[in-house]
mmCIF file of the N, C-alpha and C atoms, coordinates in Angstrom:
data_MODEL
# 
_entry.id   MODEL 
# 
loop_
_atom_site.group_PDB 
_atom_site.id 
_atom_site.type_symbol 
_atom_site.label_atom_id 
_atom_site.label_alt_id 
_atom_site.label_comp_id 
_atom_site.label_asym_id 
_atom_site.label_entity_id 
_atom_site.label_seq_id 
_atom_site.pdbx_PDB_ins_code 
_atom_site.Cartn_x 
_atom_site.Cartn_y 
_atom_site.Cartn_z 
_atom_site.occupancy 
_atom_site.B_iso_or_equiv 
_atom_site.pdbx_formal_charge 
_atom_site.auth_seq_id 
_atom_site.auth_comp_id 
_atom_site.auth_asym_id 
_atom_site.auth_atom_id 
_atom_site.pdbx_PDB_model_num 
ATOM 1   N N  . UNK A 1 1  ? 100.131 97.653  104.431 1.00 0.00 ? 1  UNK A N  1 
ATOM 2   C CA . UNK A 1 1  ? 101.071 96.851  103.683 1.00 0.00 ? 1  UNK A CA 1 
ATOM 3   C C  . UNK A 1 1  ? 101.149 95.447  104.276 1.00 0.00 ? 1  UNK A C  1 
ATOM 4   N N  . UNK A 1 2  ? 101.203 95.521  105.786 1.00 0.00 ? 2  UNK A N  1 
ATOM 5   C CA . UNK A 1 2  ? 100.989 94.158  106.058 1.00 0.00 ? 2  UNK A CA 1 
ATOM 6   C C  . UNK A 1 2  ? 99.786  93.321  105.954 1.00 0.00 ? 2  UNK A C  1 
ATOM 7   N N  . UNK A 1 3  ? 98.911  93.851  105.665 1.00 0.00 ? 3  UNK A N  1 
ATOM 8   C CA . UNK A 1 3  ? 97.970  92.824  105.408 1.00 0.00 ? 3  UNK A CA 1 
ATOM 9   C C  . UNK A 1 3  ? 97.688  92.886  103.922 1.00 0.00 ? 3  UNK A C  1 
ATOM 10  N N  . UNK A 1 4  ? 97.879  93.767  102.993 1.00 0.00 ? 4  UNK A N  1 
ATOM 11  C CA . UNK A 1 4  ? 98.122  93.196  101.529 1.00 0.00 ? 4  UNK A CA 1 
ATOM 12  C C  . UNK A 1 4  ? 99.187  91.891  101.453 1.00 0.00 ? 4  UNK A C  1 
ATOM 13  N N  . UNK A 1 5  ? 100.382 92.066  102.320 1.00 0.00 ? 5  UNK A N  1 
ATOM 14  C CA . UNK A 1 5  ? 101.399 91.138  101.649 1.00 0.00 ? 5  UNK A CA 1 
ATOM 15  C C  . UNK A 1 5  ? 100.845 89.717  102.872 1.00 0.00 ? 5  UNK A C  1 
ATOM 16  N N  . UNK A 1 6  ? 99.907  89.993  103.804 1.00 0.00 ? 6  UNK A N  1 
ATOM 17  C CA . UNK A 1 6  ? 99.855  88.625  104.271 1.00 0.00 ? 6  UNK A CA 1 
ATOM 18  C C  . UNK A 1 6  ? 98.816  87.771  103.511 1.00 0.00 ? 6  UNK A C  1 
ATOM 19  N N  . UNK A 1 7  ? 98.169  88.636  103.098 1.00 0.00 ? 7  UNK A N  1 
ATOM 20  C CA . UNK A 1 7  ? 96.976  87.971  101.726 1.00 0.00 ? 7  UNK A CA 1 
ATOM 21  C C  . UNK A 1 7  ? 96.912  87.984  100.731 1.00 0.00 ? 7  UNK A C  1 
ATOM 22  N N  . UNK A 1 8  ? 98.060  88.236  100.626 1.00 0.00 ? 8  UNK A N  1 
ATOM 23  C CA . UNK A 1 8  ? 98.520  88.249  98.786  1.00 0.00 ? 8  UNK A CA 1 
ATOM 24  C C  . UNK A 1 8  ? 97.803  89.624  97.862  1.00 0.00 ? 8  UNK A C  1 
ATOM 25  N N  . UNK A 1 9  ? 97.504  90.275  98.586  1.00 0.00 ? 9  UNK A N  1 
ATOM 26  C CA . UNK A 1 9  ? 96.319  91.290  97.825  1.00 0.00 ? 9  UNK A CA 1 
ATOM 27  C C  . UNK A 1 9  ? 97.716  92.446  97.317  1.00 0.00 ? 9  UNK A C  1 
ATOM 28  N N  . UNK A 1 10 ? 97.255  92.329  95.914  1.00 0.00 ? 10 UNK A N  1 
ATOM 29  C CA . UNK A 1 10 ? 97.858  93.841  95.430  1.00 0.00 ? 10 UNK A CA 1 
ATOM 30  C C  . UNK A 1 10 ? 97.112  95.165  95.419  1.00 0.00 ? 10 UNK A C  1 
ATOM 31  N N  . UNK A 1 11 ? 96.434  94.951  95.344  1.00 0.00 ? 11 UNK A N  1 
ATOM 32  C CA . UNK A 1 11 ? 95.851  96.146  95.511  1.00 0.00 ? 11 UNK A CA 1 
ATOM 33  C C  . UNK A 1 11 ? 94.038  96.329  96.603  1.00 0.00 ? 11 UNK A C  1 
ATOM 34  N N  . UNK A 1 12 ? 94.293  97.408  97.356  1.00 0.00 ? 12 UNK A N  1 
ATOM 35  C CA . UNK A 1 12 ? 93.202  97.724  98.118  1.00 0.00 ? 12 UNK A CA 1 
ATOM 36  C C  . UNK A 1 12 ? 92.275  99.044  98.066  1.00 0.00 ? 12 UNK A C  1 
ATOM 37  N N  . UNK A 1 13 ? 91.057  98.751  98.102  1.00 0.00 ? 13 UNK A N  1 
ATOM 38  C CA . UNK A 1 13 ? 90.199  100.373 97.721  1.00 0.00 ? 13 UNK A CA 1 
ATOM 39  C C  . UNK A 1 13 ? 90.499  101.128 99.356  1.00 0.00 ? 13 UNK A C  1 
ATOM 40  N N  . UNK A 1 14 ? 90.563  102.673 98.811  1.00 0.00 ? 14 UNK A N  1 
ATOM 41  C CA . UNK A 1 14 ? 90.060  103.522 99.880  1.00 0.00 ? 14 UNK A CA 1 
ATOM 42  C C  . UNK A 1 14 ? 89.083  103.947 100.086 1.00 0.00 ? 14 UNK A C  1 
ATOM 43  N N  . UNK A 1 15 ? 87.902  103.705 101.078 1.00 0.00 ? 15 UNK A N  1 
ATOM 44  C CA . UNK A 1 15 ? 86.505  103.997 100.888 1.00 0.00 ? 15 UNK A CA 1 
ATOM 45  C C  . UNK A 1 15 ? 86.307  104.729 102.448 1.00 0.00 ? 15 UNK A C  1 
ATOM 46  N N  . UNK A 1 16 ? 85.421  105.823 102.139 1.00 0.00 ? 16 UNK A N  1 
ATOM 47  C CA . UNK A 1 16 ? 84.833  106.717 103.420 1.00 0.00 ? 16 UNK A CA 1 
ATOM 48  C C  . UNK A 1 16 ? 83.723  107.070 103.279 1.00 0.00 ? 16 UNK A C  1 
ATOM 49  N N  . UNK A 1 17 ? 82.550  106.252 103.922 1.00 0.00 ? 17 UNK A N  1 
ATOM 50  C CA . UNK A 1 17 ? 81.246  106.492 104.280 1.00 0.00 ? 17 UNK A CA 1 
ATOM 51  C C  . UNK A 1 17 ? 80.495  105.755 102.469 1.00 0.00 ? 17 UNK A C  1 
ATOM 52  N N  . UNK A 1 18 ? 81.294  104.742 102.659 1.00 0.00 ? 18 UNK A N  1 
ATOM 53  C CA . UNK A 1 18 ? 80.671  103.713 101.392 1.00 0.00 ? 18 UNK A CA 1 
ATOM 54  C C  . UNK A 1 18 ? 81.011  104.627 99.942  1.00 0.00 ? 18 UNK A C  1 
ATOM 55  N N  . UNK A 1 19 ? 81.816  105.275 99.740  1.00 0.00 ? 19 UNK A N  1 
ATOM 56  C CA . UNK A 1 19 ? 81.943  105.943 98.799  1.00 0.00 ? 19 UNK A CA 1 
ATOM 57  C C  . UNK A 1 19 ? 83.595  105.692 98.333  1.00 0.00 ? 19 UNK A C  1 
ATOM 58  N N  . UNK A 1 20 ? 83.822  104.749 96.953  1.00 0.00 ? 20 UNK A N  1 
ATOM 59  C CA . UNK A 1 20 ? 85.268  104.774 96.750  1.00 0.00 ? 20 UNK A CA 1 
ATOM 60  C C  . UNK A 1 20 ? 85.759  105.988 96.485  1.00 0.00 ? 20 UNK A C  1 
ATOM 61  N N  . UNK A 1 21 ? 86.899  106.110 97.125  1.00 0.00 ? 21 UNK A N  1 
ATOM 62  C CA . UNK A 1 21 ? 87.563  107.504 97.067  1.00 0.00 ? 21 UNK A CA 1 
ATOM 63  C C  . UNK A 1 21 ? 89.305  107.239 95.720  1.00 0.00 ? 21 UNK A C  1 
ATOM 64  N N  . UNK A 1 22 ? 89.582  105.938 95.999  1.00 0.00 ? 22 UNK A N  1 
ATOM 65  C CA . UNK A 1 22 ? 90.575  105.272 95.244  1.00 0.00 ? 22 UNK A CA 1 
ATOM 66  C C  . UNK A 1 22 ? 91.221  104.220 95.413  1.00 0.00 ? 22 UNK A C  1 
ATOM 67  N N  . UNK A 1 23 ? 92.283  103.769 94.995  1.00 0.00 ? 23 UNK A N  1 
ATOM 68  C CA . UNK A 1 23 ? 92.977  102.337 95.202  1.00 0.00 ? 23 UNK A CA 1 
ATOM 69  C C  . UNK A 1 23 ? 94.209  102.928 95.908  1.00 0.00 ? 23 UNK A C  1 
ATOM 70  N N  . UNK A 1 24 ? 95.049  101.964 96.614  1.00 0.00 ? 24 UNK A N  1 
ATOM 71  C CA . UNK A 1 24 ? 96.331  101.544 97.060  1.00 0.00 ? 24 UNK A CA 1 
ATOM 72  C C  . UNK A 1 24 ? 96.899  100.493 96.305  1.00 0.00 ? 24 UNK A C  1 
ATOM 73  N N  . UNK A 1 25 ? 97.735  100.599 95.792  1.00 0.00 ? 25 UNK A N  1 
ATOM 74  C CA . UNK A 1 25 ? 98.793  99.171  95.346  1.00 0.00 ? 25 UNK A CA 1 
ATOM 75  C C  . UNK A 1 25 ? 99.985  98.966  96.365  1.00 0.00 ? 25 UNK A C  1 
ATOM 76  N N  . UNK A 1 26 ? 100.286 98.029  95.887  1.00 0.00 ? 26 UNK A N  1 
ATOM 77  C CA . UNK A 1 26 ? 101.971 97.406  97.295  1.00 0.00 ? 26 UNK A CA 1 
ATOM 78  C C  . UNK A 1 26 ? 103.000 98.612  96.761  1.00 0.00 ? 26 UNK A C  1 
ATOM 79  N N  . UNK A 1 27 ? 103.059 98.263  95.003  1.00 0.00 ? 27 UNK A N  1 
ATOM 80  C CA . UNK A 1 27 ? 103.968 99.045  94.570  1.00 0.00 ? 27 UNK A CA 1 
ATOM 81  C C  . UNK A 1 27 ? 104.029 100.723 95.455  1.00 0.00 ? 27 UNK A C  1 
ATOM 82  N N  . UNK A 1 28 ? 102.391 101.517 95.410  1.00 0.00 ? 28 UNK A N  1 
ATOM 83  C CA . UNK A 1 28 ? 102.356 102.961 96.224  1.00 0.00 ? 28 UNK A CA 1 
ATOM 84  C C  . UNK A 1 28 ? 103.400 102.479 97.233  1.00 0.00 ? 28 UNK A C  1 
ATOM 85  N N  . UNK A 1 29 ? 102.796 101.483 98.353  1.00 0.00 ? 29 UNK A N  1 
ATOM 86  C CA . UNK A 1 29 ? 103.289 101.247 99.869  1.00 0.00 ? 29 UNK A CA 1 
ATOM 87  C C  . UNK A 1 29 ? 104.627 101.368 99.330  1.00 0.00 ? 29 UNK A C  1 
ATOM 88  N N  . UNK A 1 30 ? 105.172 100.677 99.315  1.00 0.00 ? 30 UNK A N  1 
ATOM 89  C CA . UNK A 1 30 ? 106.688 100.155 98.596  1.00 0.00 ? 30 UNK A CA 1 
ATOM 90  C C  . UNK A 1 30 ? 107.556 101.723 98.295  1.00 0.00 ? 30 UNK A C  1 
ATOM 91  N N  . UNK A 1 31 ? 106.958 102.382 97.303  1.00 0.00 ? 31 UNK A N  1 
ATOM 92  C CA . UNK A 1 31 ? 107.187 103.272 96.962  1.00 0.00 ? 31 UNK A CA 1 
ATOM 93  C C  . UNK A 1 31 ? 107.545 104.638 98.276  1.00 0.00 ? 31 UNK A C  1 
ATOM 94  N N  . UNK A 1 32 ? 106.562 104.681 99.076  1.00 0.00 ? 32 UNK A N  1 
ATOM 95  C CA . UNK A 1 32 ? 106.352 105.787 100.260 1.00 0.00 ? 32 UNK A CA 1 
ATOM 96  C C  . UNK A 1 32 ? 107.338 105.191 101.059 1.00 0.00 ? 32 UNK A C  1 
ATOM 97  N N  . UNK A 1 33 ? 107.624 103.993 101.511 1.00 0.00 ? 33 UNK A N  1 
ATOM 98  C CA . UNK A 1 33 ? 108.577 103.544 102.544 1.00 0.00 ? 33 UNK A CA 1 
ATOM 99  C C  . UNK A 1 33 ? 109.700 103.400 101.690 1.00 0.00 ? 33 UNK A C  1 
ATOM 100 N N  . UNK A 1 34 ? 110.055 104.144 101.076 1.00 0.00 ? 34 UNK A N  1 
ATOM 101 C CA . UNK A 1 34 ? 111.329 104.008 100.094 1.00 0.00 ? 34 UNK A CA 1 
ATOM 102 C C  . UNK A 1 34 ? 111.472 105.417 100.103 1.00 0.00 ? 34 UNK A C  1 
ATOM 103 N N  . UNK A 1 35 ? 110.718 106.257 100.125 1.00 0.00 ? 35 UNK A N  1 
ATOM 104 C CA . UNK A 1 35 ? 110.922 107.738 99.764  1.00 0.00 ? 35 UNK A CA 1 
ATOM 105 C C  . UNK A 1 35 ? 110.924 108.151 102.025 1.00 0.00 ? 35 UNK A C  1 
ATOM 106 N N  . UNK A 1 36 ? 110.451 107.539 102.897 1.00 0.00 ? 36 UNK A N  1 
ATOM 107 C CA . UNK A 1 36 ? 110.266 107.768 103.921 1.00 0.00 ? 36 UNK A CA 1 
ATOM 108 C C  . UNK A 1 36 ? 112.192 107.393 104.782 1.00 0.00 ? 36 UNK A C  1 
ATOM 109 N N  . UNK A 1 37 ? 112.395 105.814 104.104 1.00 0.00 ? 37 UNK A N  1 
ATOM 110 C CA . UNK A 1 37 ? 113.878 105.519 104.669 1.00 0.00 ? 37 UNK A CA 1 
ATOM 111 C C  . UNK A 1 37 ? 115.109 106.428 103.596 1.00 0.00 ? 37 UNK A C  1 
ATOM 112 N N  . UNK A 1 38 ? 114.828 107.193 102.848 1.00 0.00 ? 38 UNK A N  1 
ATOM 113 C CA . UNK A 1 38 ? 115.246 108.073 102.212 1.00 0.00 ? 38 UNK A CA 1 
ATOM 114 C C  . UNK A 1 38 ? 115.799 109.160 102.821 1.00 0.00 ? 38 UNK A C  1 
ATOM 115 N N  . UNK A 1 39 ? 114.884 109.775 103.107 1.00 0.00 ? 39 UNK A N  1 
ATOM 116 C CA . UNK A 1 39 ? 114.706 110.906 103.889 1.00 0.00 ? 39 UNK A CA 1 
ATOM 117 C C  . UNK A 1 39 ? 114.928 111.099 105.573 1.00 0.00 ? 39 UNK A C  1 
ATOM 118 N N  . UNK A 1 40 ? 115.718 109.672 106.333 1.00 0.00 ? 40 UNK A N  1 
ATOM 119 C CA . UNK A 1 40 ? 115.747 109.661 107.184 1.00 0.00 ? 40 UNK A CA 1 
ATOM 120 C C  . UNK A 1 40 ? 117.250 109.516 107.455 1.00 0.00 ? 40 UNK A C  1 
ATOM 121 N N  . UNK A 1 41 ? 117.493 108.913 106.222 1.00 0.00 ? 41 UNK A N  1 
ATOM 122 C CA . UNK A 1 41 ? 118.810 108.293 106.182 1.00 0.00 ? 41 UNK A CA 1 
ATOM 123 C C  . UNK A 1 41 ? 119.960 110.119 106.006 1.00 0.00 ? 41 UNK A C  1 
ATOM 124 N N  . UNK A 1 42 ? 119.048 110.610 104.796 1.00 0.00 ? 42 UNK A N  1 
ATOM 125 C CA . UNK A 1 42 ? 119.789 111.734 104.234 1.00 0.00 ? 42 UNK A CA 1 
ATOM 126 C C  . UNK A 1 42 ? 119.529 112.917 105.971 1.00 0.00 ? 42 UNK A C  1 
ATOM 127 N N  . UNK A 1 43 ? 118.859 112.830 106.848 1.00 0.00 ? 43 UNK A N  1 
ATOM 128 C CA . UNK A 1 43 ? 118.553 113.566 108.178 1.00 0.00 ? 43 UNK A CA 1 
ATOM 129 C C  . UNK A 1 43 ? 120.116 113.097 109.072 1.00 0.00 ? 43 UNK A C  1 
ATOM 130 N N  . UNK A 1 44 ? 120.084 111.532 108.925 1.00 0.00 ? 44 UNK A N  1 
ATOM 131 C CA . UNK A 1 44 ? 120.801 111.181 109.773 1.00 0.00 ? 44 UNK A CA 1 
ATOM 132 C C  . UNK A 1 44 ? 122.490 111.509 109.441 1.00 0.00 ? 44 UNK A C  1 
ATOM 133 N N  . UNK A 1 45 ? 122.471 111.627 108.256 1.00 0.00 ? 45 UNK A N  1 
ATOM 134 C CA . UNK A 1 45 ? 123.840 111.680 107.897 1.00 0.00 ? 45 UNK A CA 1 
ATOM 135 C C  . UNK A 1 45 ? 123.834 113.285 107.821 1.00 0.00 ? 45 UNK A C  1 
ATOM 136 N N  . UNK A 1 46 ? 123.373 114.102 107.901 1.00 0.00 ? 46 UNK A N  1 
ATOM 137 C CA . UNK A 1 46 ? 123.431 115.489 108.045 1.00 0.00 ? 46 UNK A CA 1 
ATOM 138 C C  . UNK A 1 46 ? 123.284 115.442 109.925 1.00 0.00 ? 46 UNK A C  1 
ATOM 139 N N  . UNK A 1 47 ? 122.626 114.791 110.740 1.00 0.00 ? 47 UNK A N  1 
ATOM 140 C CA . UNK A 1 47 ? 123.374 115.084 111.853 1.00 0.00 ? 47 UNK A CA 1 
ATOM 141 C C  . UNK A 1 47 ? 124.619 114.611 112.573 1.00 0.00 ? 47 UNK A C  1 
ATOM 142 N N  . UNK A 1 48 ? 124.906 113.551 111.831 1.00 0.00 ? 48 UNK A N  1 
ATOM 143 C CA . UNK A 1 48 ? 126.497 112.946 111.660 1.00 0.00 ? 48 UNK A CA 1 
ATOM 144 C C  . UNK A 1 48 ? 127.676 113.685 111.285 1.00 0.00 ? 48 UNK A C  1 
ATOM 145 N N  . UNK A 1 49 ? 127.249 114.437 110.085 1.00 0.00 ? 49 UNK A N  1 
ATOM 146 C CA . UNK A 1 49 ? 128.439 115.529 109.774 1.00 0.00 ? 49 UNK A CA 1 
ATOM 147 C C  . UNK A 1 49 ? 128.479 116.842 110.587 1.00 0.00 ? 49 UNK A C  1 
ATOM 148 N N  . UNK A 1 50 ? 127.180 117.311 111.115 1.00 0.00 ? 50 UNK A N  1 
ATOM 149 C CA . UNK A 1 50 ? 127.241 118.442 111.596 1.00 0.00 ? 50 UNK A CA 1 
ATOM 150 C C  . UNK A 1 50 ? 127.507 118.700 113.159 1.00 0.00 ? 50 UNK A C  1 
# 
């Protein structure tokens, strides 16, 4: 993610052994670190109450 958003790139291929396997967009990134501070937040406040 940081180097899409330092080069302006929206989107990046995933490739292994010269073979595209698929793309990444910011939106995916964006998306996973949204579902990741999600899920940390809802951890933390369950060891807060308990």
């Amino acid at each position: 993610m940081t180097v899409m958003t330092e080069k302006h790139i929206r989107h990046l291929p995933v490739v292994e052994r010269e073979e595209l396997l698929g793309m990444v967009s910011i939106g995916d990134c964006v998306k996973w670190i949204i579902a990741d501070q999600k899920q940390m937040i809802s951890q933390l406040e369950s060891y807060i109450t308990s």
